[in-house]
N, C-alpha and C positions, 0 to 999 in steps of 0.2 A: 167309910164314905168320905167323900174330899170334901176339905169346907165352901161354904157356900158363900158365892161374891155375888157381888152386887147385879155385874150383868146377867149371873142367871138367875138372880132375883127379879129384875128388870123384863127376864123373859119369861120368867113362871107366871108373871102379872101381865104380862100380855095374853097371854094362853088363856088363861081366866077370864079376861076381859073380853076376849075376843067371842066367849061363848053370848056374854050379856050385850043385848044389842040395844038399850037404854044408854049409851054413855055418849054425854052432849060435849058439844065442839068446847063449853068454858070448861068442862070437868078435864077434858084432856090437855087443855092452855091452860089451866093454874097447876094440873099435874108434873107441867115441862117446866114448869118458872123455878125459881132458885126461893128456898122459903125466904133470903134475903137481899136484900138492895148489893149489900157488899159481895153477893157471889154470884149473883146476875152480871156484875161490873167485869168480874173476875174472865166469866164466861164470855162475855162479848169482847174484853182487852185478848181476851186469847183469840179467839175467831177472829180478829182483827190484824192480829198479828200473821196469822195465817193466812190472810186475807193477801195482806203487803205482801208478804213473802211470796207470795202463788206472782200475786204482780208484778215483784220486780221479776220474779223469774222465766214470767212470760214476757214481759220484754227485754228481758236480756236476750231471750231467744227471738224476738223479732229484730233487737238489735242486730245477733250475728245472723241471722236468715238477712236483712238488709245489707247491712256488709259484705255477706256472700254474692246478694245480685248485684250490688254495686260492681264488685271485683269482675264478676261475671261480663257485667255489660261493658266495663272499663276495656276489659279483655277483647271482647268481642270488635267495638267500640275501633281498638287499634288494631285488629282483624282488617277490618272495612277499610280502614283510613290504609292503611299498606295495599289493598289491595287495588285501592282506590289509585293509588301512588303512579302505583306499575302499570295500570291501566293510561292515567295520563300521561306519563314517559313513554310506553308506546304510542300514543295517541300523537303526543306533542314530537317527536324523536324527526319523523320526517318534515314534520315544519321547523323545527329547530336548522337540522340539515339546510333546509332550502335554503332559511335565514341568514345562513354564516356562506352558503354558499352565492348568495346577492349579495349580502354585505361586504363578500373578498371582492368580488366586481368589480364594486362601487369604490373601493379604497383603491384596486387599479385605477382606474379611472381618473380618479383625480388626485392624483398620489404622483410627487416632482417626478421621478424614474419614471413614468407613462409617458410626461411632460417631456423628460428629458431622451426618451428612447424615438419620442416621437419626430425628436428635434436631426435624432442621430437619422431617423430613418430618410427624413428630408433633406439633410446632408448628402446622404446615399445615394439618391434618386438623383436627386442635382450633380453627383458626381458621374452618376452615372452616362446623365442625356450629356455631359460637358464630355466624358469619353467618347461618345457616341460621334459627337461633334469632332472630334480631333481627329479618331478613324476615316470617319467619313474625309474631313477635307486631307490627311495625308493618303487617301489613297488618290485622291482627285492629284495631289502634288506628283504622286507617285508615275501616276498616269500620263502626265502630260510628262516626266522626267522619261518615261519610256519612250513617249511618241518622240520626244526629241532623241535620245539613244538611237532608235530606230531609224530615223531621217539623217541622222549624223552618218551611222552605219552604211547606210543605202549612199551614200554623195561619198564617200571613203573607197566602195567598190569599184573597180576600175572593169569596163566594161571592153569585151574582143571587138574589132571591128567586124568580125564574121558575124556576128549577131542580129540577126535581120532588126533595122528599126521599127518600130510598132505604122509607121506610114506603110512599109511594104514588108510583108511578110515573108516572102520567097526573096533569093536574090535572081536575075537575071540567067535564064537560060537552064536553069538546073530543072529535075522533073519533079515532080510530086512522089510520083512513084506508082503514080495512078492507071500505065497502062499505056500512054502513047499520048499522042498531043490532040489538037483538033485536025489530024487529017481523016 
């Protein structure tokens, strides 16, 4: 037969005891106690030690369960803010647009080349009506150089005497051709 330890000593007196139903709550509390001060000590510096230990070890694990949501929400965190991002750049992209596209405008606008182009184009137009103006009077020059051409021409012609004068059209005696006279 195997020898006999303590804890099935410990439970052969439980068996036992468990038949007698007299046994008071002090007989079972001085039965747990240590018969001395110094092993009571012994018993509680251990339980204590296990105690801390349970402790640091549950919060090392809420440390790294913290750390984990941490990382987690950090993650997530810059999820949102990118998404956020992309959302504004589309959001913002055609107001941007419109912005640089007022803002080129407005740099025309009052930008010297505007200044300067606008200077050319009033040049141009004045050039233009001062052309207009010179056309116009060399055809007027023109005009009257013709009428005098023409009147020169016309006084240069030497005209037949047969030529009936505009006073009488027919000359004397000839017919018309009309048929016979007034008889």
């Amino acid at each position: 037969m195997a020898a006999r330890t303590k804890t099935t000593a410990k439970k052969k007196s439980s068996r036992t005891t468990k038949g007698k139903a007299g046994v008071s709550r002090l007989d079972r509390l001085t039965r747990d106690l240590p018969p001395t001060l110094r092993e009571f000590s012994k018993q509680v510096q251990g339980r204590l030690n296990r105690l801390e230990k349970e402790i640091d070890r549950v919060q090392a694990s809420y440390r790294k369960q913290i750390a984990h949501l941490i990382r987690v929400a950090s993650h997530r965190l810059g999820q949102l803010e990118a998404q956020g991002e992309g959302q504004w750049r589309r959001l913002a992209e055609p107001a941007r647009k419109e912005t640089v596209r007022l803002l080129s405008q407005l740099e025309k606008a009052i930008s010297p080349q505007t200044k300067q182009a606008k200077k050319v184009v009033r040049e141009v137009k004045k050039g233009v009506e001062q052309a207009k103006q010179d056309v116009k009077h060399t055809a007027e020059h023109l005009k009257q150089n013709v009428q005098k051409a023409a009147a020169t021409a016309a006084a240069a012609i030497p005209r037949p005497s047969s030529v009936p004068s505009p006073s009488h059209p027919f000359p004397h005696g000839s017919d018309t051709g009309g048929g016979g006279g007034a008889s």
